[in-house]
C-alpha angles and dihedrals in degrees: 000000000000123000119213098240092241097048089054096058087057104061114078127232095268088058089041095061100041083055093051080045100057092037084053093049097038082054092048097050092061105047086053101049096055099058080045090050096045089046091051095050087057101043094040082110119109122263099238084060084070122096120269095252091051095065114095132203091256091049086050105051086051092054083046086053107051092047082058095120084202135116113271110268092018094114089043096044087052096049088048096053088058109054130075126210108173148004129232114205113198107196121206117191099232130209093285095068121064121187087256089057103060114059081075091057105034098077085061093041090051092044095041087043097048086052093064087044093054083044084068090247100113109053101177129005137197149174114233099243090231092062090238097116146310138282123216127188092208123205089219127106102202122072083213093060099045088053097053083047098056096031085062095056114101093262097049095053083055097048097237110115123043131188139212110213128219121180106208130187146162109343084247092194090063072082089083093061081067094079129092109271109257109251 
């Protein structure tokens, strides 16, 4: 990239440096491409056409894969459905505690709860907008270990408060969206 001499004079250094930049890169680049695009014409063979003690785990798995007679996502769909990520925890004040009881009890729930959020156990945390309970997003992966959590909060060693507990995980349907769209 050749530059008029007086042209040259009239961009500042700045300029100067972004143009030397970009005809450095340009040249790079294709230096770089034609090695890349020698090495691609004598490996366009199939896998399969390598020895035996070239191919490597990965390449067999992929060869494994795209055998795999089953719909697009179905692997990944299955695995999703059985993992769980988090727990969400939905409290209900129960009978034992009227309105007039819990104020007493409320300063230790918020510090005892604030704890497991600092542990790292309670990721997010709500109050149901109707006052009838809370709501937790916990970090936990196991429904047993959300309830001893929770029954050892203030509230739960008093028997006020109970939880229904939902493990949730990946929205394994969003696996569909794997396949080829239909034409």
């Amino acid at each position: 990239m050749a530059i008029p001499m007086d042209r040259r004079a009239s961009i500042g250094r700045p300029h100067q440096l972004v143009l030397r930049l970009a005809v450095f890169a340009t040249a790079a680049a294709a230096l770089i491409a034609q090695p890349t695009a020698q090495a691609a014409s004598r490996s366009a063979g199939p896998i399969a056409e390598l020895p035996r003690q070239h191919v490597t785990q990965t390449a067999k798995d992929l060869m494994r894969m795209a055998e795999n007679k089953s719909p697009p996502g179905a692997a990944e769909m299955a695995a999703a459905k059985t993992i769980t990520m988090k727990v969400l925890a939905i409290g209900t004040w129960t009978a034992k505690a009227p309105p007039e009881s819990r104020p007493a009890i409320m300063p230790a729930e918020a510090r005892d709860t604030m704890r497991l959020m600092l542990a790292g156990k309670i990721d997010q945390w709500f109050a149901k907008t109707d006052g009838s309970g809370a709501v937790f997003l916990m970090n936990v992966t196991d429904p047993k270990e959300a309830h001893t959590l929770l029954e050892n909060l203030p509230l739960g060693r008093a028997n006020m408060m109970t939880f229904d507990l939902i493990p949730v995980g990946p929205l394994w349907p969003l696996g569909l969206l794997l396949g080829e769209p239909a034409k």
